[in-house]
Structures are given as C-alpha cells and as structure tokens.
N, C-alpha and C positions, 0 to 999 in steps of 0.2 A: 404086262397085265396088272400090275402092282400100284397101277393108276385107274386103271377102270374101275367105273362106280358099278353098283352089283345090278345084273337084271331085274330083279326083282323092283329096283326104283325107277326103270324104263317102264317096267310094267305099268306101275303104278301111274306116269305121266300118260301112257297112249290110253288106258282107261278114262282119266278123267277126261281127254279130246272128246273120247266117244268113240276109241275104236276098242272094237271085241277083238281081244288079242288070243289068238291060234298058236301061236309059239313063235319062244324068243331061242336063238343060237346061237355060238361063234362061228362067224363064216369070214377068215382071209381078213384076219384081223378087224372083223366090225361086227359089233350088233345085227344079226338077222332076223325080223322080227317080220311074221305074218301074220295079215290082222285083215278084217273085216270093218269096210269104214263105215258113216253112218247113214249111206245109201245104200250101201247092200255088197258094196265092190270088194272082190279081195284084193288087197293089195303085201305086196314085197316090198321091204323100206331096210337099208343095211343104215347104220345109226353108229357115228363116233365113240368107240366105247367110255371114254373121257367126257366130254363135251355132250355128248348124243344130238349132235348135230346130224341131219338126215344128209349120207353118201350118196345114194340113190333111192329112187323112187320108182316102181312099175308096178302098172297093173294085171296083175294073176290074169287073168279072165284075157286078154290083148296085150301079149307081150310088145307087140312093137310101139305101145302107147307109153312113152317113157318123160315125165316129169321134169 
C-alpha cells in the first residue's frame, strides 16, 4: 500500500470523465469505485491502485454485461 496513489486523486480523474462517483473502496487489493456514468448507468470499475488502470468493468444495473 506504500505505493498506491491516495483515492482522493481517483476521485478526482473519474469526475473530470463525467462520472458521478458514489464511493471509492479497497476491495482484494484494488480500487473499488462505483459511479454513475454520463447516461445514467451505474457502473462497478476495480482500478490499479498504482497505475489506476481499470481491472474490471460491470454494469450495476446487468451484471452479466461485463466490459
């Protein structure tokens, strides 16, 4: 953990995308961040806490619809 950048700067990037961020976590070593994108979808995104490269991707709403 002595490497991960703080959430607070993930915040910061999926706001300025355009997504309405509903909360960030640690889940199983990654950033868990649900958000609201800018259709309306909720979406689940786990994010390198490092890198914040996107792990996975689904959507809230149709779990089997996976990115």
């Amino acid at each position: 953990m002595v490497n991960w950048r703080p959430q607070v700067e993930l915040l910061e990037i999926l706001s300025v995308q355009g997504w309405a961020v509903e909360r960030i976590k640690i889940d199983d070593g990654c950033y868990e961040a649900k958000v609201l994108d800018q259709q309306g979808r909720h979406i689940e995104a786990l994010f390198n806490p490092v890198t914040f490269e996107i792990v996975k991707l689904e959507l809230e709403d149709q779990k089997n619809d996976k990115f």
